[in-house]
Legacy VTK file of the C-alpha trace (Angstrom):
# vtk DataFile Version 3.0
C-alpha trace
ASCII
DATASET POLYDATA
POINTS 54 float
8.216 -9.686 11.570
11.086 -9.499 9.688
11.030 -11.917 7.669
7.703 -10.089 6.410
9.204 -6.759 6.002
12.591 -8.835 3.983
9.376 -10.015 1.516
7.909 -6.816 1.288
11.247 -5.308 0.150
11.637 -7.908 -2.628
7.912 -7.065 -4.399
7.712 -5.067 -7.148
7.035 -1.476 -6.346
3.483 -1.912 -7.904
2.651 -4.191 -5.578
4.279 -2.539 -2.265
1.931 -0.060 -3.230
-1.150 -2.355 -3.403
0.028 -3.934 -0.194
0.431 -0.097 1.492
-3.084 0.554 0.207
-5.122 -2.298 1.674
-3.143 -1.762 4.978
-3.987 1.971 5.281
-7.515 1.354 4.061
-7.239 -1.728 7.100
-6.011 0.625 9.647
-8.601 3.532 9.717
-11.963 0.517 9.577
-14.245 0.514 11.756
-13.888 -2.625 13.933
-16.741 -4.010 11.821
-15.643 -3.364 8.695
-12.001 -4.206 10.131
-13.501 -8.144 10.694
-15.012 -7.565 6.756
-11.910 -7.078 5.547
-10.359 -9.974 7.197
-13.118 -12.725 6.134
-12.617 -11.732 2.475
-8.539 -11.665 2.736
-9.308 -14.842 3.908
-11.093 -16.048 1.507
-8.845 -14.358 -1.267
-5.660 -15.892 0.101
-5.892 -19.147 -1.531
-6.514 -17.697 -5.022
-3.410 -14.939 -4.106
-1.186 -18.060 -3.343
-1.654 -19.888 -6.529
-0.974 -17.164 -8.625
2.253 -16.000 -7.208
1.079 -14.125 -4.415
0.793 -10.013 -3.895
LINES 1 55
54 0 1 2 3 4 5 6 7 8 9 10 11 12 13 14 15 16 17 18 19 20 21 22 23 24 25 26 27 28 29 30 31 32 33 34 35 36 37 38 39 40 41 42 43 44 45 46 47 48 49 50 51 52 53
């Protein structure tokens, strides 16, 4: 866990804000919409990854 919030600190406050967004947006799903959200982070990851990351 820390090591997660140690790479949050070091993104550019843009992107903490992204980040903050999809998390809130995350947190008040339903529990179906909750396992939507996962599939297509999922999905999105790879693309995320070769591009940096955010």
């Amino acid at each position: 866990m820390t090591a997660l919030l140690l790479h949050f600190t070091r993104l550019p406050a843009t992107v903490q804000a992204r980040f903050l967004e999809c998390l809130n947006h995350y947190l008040f799903a339903s529990p179906g919409r909750r396992s939507q959200l996962r599939r297509q982070w999922e999905r999105q990851a790879p693309a995320d990854r070769d591009i940096g990351g955010a």
